[in-house]
MDAnalysis code that builds the backbone (N, CA, C; Angstrom):
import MDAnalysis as mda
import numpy as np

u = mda.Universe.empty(342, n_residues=114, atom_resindex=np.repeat(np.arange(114), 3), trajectory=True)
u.add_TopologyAttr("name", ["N", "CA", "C"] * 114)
u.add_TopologyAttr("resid", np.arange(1, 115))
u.add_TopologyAttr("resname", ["UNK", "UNK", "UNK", "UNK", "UNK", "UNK", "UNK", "UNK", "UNK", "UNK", "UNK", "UNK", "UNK", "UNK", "UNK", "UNK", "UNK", "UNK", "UNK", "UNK", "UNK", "UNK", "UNK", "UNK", "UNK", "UNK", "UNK", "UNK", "UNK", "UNK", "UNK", "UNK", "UNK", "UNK", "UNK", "UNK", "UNK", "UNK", "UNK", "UNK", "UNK", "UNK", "UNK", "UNK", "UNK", "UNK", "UNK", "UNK", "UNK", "UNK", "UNK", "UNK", "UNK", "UNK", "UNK", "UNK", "UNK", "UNK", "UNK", "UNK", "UNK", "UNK", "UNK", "UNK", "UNK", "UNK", "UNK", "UNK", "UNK", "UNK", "UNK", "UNK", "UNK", "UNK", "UNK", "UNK", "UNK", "UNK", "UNK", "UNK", "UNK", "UNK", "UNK", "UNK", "UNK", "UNK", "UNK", "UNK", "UNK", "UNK", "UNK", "UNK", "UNK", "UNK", "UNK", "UNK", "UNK", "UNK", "UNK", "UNK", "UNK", "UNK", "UNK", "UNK", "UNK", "UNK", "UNK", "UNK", "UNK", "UNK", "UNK", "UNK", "UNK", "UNK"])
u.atoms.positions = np.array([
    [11.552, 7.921, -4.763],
    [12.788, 8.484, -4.270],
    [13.270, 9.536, -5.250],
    [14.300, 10.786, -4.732],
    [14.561, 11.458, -5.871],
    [15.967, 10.916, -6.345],
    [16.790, 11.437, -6.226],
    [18.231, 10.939, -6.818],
    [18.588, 9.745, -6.797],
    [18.233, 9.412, -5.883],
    [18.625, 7.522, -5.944],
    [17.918, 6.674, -6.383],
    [17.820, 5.289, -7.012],
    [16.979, 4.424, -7.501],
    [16.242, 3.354, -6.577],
    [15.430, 3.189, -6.167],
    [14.449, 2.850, -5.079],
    [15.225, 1.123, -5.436],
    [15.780, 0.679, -4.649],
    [15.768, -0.836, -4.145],
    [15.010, -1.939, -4.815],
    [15.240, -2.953, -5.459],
    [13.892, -3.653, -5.827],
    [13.769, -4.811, -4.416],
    [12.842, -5.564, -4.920],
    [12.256, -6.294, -4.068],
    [13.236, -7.658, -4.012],
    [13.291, -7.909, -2.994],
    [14.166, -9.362, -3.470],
    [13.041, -10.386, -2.859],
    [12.209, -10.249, -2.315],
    [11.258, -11.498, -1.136],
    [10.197, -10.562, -1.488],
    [8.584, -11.259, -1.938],
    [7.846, -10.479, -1.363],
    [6.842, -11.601, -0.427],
    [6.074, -11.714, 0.379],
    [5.265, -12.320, 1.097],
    [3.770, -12.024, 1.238],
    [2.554, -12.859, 0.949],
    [1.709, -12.362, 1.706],
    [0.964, -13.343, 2.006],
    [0.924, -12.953, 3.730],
    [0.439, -13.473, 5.069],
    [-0.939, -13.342, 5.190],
    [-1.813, -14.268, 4.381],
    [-3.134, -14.018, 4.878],
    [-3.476, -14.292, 6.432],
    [-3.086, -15.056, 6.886],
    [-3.261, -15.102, 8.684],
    [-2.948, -13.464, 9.734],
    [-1.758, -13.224, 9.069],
    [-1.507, -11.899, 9.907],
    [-2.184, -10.645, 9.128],
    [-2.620, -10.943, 8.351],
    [-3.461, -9.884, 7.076],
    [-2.207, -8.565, 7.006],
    [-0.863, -9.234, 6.096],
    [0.029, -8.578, 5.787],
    [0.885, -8.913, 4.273],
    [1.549, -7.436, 3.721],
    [2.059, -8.281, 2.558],
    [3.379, -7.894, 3.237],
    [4.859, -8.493, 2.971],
    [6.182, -8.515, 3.817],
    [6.816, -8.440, 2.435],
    [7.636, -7.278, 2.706],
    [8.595, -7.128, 1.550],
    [10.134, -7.067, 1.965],
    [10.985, -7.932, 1.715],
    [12.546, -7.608, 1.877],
    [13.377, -7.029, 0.623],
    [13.937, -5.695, 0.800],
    [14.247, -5.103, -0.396],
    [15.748, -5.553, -0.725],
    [16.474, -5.249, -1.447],
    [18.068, -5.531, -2.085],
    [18.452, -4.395, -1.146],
    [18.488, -3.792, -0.560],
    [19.203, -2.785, 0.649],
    [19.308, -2.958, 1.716],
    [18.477, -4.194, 2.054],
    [17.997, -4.927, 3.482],
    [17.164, -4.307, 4.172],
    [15.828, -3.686, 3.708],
    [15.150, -2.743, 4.324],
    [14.026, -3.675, 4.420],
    [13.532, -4.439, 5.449],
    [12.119, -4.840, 5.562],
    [10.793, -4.414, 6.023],
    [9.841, -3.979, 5.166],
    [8.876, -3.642, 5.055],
    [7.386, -4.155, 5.558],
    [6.625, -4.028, 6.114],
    [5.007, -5.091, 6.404],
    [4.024, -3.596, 6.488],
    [3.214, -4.275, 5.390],
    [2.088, -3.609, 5.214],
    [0.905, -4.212, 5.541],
    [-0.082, -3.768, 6.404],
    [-1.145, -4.423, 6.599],
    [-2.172, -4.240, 5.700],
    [-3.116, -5.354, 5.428],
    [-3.858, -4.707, 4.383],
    [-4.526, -3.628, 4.553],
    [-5.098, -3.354, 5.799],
    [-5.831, -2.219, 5.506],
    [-5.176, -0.854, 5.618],
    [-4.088, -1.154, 5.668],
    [-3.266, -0.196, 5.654],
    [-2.906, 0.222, 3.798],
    [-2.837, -0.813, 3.205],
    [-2.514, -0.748, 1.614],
    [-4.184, -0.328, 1.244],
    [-4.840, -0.562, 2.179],
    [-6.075, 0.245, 0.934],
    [-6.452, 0.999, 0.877],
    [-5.675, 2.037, 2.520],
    [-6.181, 3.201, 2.997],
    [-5.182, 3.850, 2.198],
    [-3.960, 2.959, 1.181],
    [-3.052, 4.102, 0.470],
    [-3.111, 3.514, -0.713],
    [-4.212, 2.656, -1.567],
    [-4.249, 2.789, -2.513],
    [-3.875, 3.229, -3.975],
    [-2.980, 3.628, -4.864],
    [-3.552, 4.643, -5.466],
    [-3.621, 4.648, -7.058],
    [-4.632, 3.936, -7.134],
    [-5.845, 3.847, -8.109],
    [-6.246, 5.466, -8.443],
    [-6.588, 6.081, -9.337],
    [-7.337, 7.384, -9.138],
    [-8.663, 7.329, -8.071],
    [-9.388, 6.219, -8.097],
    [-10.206, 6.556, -7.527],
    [-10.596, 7.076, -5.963],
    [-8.722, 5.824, -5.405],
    [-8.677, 5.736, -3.957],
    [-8.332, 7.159, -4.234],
    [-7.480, 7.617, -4.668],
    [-6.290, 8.872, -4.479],
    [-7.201, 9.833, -4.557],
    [-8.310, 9.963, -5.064],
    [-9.201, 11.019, -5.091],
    [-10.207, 11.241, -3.913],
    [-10.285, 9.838, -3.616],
    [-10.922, 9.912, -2.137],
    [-9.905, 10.196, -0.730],
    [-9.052, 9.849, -0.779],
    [-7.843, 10.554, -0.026],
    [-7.395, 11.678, 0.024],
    [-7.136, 12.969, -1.261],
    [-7.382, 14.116, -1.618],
    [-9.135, 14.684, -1.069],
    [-9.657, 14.211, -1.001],
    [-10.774, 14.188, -0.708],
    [-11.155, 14.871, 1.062],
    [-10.569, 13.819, 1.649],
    [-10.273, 13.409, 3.156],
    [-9.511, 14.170, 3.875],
    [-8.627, 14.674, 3.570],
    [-7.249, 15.618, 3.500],
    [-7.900, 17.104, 3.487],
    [-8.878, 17.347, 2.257],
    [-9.204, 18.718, 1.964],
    [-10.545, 19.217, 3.012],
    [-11.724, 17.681, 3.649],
    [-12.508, 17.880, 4.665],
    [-12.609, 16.596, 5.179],
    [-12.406, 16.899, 6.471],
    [-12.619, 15.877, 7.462],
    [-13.329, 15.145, 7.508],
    [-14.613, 16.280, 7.134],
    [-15.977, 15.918, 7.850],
    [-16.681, 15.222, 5.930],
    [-16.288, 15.316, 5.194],
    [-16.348, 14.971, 4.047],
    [-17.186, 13.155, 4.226],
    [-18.464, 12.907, 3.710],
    [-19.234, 11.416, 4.084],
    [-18.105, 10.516, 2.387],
    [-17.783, 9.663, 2.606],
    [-17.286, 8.959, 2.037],
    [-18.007, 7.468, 2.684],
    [-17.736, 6.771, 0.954],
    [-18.374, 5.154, 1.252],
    [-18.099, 4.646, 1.988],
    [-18.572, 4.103, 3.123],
    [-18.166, 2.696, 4.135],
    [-18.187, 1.610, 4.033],
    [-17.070, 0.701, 4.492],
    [-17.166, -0.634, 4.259],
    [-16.619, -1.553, 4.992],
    [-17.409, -2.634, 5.512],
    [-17.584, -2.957, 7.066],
    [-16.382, -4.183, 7.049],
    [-16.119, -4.227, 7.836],
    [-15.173, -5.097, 8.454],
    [-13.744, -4.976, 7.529],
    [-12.057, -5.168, 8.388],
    [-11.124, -5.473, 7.814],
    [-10.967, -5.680, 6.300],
    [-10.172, -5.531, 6.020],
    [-9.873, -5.834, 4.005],
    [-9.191, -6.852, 4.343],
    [-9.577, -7.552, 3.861],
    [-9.796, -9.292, 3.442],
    [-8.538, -9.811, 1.458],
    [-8.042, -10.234, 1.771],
    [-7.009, -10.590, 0.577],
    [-7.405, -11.148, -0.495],
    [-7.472, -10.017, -1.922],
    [-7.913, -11.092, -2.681],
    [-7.060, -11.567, -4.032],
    [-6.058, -10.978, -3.897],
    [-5.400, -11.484, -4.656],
    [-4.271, -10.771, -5.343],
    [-2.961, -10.951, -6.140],
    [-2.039, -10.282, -6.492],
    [-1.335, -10.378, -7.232],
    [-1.075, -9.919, -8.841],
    [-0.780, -10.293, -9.654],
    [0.896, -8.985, -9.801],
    [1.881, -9.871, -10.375],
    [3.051, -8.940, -10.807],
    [2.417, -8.335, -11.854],
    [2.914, -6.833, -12.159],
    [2.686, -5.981, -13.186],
    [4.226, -5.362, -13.649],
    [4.459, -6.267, -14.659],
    [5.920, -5.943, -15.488],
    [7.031, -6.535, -14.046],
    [7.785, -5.810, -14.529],
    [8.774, -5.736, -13.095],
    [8.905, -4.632, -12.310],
    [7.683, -3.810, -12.199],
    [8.719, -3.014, -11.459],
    [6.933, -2.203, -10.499],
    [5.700, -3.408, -10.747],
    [4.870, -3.033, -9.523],
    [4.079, -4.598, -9.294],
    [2.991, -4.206, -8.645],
    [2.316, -5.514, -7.483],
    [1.105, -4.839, -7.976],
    [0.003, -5.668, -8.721],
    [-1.450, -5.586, -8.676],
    [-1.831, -6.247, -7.220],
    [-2.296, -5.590, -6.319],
    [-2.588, -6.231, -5.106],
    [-4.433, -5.585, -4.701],
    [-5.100, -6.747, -5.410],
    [-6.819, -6.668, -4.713],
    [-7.010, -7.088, -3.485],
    [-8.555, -6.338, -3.092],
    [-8.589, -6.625, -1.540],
    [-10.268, -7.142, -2.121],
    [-10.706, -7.891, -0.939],
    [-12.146, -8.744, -1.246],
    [-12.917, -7.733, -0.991],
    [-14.186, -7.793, -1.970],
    [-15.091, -6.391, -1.837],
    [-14.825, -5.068, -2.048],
    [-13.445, -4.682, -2.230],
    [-13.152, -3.250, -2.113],
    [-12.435, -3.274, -3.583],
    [-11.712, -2.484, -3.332],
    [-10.872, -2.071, -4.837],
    [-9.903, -3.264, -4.912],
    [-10.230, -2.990, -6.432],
    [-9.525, -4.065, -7.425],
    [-8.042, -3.436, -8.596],
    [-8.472, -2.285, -8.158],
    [-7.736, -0.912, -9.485],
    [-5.944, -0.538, -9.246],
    [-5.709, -1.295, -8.055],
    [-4.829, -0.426, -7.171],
    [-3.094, -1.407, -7.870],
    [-2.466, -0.424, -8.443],
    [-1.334, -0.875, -9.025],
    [-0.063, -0.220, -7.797],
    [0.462, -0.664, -7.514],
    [1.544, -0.350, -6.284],
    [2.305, -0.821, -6.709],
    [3.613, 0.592, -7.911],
    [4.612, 0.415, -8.227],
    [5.553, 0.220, -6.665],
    [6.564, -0.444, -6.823],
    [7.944, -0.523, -5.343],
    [8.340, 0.360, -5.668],
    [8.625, 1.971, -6.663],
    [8.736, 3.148, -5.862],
    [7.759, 3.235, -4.985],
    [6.453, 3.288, -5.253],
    [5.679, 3.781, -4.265],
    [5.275, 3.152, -3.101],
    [5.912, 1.180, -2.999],
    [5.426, 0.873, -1.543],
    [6.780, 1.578, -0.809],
    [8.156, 1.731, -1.562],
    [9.098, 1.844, -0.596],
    [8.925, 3.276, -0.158],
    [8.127, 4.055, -0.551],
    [8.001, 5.677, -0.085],
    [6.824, 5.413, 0.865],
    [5.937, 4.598, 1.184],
    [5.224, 4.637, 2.301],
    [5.421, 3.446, 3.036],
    [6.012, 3.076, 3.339],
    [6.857, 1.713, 4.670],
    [6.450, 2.527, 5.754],
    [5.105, 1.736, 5.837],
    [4.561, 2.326, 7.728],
    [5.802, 2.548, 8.331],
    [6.473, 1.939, 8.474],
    [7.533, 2.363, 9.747],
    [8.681, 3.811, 9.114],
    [8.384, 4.062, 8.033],
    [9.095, 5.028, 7.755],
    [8.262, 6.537, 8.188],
    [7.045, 5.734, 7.966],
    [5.531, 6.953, 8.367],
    [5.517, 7.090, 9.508],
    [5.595, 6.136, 10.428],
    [5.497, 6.696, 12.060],
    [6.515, 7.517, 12.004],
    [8.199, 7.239, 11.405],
    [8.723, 7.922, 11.856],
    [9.137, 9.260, 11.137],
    [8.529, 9.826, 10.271],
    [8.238, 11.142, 10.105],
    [6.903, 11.540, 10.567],
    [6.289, 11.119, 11.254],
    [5.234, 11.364, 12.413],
    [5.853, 12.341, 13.632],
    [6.604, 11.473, 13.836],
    [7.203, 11.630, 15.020],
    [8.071, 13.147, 15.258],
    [8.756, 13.504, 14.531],
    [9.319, 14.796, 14.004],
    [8.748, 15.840, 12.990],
])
């Protein structure tokens, strides 16, 4: 966020059945990220470079990897991000809550939309 101080987390959740992590912030803003949605936004250098990557050519062959991202685990980092691994895939991916609250799928559809 720029001028204002991004919300912290007051609840966080994760739903291995619905393959989601659920965040309720101190502003009352509730959040659900699916996993494969958190790995397609990663940002590890490595994801972020493959995303920069993707962005710059379409047609660009990047690694594949078969089936859903699968939960593997999630450790707090200080207070103020979520180490959140996925099974088989990246392990690197630190997701400060500035940065999940700047991509809240539902904030993304709706600058989609306009």
């Amino acid at each position: 966020m720029s001028l204002q101080e991004t919300p912290m987390p007051v609840d966080l959740t994760v739903d291995k059945t619905t393959r989601e992590l659920r965040i309720e912030w101190a502003d009352g803003r509730r959040s659900v990220y699916g996993f494969d949605y958190l790995l397609g936004m990663c940002p590890c250098a490595n994801c972020s470079e493959k995303r920069l990557e993707r962005e710059k050519n379409p047609l660009a062959v990047l690694d594949a990897f078969e089936g859903p991202a699968e939960f593997g685990g999630a450790e707090m980092v200080g207070r103020y991000a979520i180490n959140f691994s996925l099974k088989g895939r990246c392990t690197m991916g630190i997701y400060s809550f500035d940065y999940l609250y700047e991509i809240d799928p539902a904030l993304a559809e709706m600058r989609d939309r306009f």
